[in-house]
N, C-alpha and C positions, 0 to 999 in steps of 0.2 A: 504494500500500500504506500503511496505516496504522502510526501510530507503533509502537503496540504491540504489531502484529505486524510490523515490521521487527527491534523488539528479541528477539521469540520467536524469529525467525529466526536471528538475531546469534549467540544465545546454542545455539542449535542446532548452529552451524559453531564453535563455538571448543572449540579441541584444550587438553583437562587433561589436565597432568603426572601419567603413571599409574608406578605400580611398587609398590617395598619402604622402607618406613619402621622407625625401632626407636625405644621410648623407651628412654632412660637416665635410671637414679636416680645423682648423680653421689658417694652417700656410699658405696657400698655393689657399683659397677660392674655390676648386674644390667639386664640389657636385656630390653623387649615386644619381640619382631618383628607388625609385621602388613602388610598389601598393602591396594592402595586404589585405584579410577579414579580419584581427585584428592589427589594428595598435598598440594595448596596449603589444602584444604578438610580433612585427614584430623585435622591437628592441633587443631583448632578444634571436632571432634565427641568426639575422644577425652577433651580437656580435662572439655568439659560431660559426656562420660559421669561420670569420674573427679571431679568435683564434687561432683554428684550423688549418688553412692554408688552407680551403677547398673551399674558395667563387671563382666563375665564373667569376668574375670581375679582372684581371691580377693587373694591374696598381692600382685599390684601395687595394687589396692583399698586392700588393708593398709596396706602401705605412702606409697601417697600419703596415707593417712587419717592415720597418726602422724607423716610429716613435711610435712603439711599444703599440700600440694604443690611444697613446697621442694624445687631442685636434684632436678627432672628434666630432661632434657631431650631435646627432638622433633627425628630427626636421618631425612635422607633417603641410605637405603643408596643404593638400586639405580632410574633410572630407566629405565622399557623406549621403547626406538625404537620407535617409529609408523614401519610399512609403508602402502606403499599399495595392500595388497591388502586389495579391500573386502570378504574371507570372514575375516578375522582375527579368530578370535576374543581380545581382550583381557581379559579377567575370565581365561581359561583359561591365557594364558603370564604372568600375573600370579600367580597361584598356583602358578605351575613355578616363578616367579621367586622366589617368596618360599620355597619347599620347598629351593631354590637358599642360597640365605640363610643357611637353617634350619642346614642342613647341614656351613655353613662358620662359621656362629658358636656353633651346639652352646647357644642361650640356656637349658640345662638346671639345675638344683640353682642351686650357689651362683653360677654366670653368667648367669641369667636366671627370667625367670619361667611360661618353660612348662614343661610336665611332658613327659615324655621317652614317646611311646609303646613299648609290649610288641612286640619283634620286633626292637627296633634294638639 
């Protein structure tokens, strides 16, 4: 087998730290919750979103823009056990995990920066 498909290979069998991440703005204690198949990689994408000007989130946008992305900081809540059952889906108990999250840290108004949906 050739080099560069031994590394294709490698990189095919190696197990990422999947779960629940939250930023913190540490002037103001307002937290992002979000979920991710690689939490080693998740901080490293959200930065460059938030750099950029491009993240979905208005108000942490904001925020990172006026303190220039000073005193946030990338913190790993929740990581999910790997089963060996090869029907797991993980995208779907990754998103139970973070609704999990959601629930118990309420990142609503002046604790966070999602918006609270209609019904709760």
């Amino acid at each position: 087998m050739s080099a560069k498909k031994e590394l294709k290979q490698a990189y095919k069998e190696m197990q990422f730290r999947k779960g629940v991440f939250q930023l913190r703005n540490k002037r103001n204690n307002k937290v992002f919750i979000g979920s991710t198949m690689d939490l080693d990689r998740a901080w490293n994408s959200l930065r460059i979103q938030l750099m950029s000007g491009s993240h979905a989130n208005e108000a942490l946008q904001r925020d990172w823009q006026l303190q220039q992305g000073e005193d946030f900081i990338y913190e790993i809540v929740e990581v999910l056990q790997e089963r060996d059952e090869p029907q797991t889906d993980y995208k779907q108990e990754i998103k139970t995990l973070e609704k999990l999250v959601m629930m118990e840290l309420e990142p609503y108004g002046d604790k966070g920066y999602h918006q609270q949906r209609a019904g709760r």
